[in-house]
C-alpha positions as CSV (number, residue, x, y, z in Angstrom):
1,X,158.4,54.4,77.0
2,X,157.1,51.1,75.2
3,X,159.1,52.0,72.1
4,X,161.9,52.3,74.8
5,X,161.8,49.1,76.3
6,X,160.9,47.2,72.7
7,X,164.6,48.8,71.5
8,X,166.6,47.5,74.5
9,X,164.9,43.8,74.5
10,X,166.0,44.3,70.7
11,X,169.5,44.9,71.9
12,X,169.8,41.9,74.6
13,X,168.4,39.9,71.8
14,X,171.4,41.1,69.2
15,X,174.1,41.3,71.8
16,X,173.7,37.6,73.2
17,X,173.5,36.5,69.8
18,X,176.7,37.8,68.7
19,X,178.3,37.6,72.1
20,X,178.0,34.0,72.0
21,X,178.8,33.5,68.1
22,X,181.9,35.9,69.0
23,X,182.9,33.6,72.1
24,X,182.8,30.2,69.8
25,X,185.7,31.9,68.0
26,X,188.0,32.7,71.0
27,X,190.1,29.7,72.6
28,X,189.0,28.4,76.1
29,X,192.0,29.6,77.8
30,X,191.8,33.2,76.1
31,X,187.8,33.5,76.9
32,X,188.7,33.0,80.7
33,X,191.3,35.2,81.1
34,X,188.8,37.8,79.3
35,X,185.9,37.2,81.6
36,X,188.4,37.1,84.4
37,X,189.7,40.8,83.1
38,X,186.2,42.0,83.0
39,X,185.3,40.6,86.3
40,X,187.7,42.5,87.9
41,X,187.6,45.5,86.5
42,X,184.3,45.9,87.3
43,X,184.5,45.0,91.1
44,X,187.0,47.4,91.1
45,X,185.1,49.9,89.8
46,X,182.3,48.9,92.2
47,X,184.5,49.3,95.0
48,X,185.4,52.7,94.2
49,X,182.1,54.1,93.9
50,X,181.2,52.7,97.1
51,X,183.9,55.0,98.6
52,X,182.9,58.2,96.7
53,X,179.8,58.1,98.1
């Protein structure tokens, strides 16, 4: 489980890193409409699930 857990830290690590390079690229108004997108479509998906249970 250790080697498990040492990947996935890895992977936060890597993914903020680039995340945040890849965000300096994108324009202001662009990134917010993006994290607006994703926003949504995940409390959307949340509120589905809660009714398929």
């Amino acid at each position: 489980r250790k080697d498990v857990l040492l990947v996935l830290i890895a992977g936060v690590l890597a993914g903020t890193c680039l995340g945040g390079a890849m965000a300096h690229l994108v324009p202001e108004r662009e990134l917010r409409i993006l994290f607006s997108l994703v926003i949504l479509w995940v409390g959307i998906r949340d509120v589905l699930a809660s009714y398929r249970r």
